[in-house]
C-alpha positions in Angstrom: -2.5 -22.7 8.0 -3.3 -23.8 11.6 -3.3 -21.2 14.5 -0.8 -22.0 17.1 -2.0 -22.0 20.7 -0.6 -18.6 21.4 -2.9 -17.3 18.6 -0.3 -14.5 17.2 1.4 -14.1 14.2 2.6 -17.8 12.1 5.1 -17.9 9.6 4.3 -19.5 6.9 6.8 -20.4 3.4 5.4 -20.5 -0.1 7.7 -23.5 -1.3 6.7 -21.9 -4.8 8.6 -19.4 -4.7 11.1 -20.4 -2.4 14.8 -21.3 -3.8 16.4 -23.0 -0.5 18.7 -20.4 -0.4 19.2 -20.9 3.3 19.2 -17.2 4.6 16.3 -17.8 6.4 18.1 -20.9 8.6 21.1 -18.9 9.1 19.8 -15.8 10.2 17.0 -17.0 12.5 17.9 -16.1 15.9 16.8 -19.7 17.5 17.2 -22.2 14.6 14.0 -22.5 13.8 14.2 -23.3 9.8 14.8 -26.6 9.2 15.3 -27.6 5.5 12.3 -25.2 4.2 10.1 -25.7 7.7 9.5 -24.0 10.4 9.6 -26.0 14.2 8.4 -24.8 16.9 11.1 -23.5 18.7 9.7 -20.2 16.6 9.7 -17.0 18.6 7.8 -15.1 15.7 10.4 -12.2 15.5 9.9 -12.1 11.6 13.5 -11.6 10.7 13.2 -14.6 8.0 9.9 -12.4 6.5 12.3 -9.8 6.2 15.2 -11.3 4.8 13.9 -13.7 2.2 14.6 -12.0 -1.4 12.0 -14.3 -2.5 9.6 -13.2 -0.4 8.6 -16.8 -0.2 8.1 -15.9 3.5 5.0 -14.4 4.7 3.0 -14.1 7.7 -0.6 -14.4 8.7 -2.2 -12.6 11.9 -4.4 -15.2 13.5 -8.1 -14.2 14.6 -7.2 -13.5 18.2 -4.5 -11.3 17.1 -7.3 -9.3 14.8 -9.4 -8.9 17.5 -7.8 -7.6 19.9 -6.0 -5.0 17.4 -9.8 -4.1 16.4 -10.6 -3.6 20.0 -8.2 -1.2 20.6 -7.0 0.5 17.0 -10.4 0.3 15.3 -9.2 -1.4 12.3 -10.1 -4.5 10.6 -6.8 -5.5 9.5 -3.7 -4.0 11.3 -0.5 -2.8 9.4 2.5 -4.5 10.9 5.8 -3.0 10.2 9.2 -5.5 9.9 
């Protein structure tokens, strides 16, 4: 997975388990699935994550993201809630 140049949070689908249901493309707030990819009109909101009853979708904090929970939670790997 690349980081973007934000360096938060990335979608990212595991086309294993995903069964092009289409949930994710029409729930996304700003279109951003596009036959079983993500563009980068993505604002990162998560709602796909949430949604998919796969759970094909899935999301990786990016190393700035980690450090600068660390910095101020003291924790190696944060718990984000959807």
């Amino acid at each position: 997975m690349q980081e973007d140049e934000c360096g938060f949070l990335h979608p990212f689908i595991d086309t294993e388990k995903c069964i092009n249901c289409g949930i994710c493309e029409k729930r996304c707030p700003m279109g951003a699935m596009h036959a079983g990819k993500i563009t980068s009109s993505c604002i990162r909101c998560l709602r796909c994550v949430s949604l998919c009853p796969q759970g094909a979708l899935s999301y990786q904090s990016t190393k700035i993201l980690n450090r600068y929970l660390h910095r101020y939670y003291k924790q190696a790997k944060p718990t984000l809630y959807l």
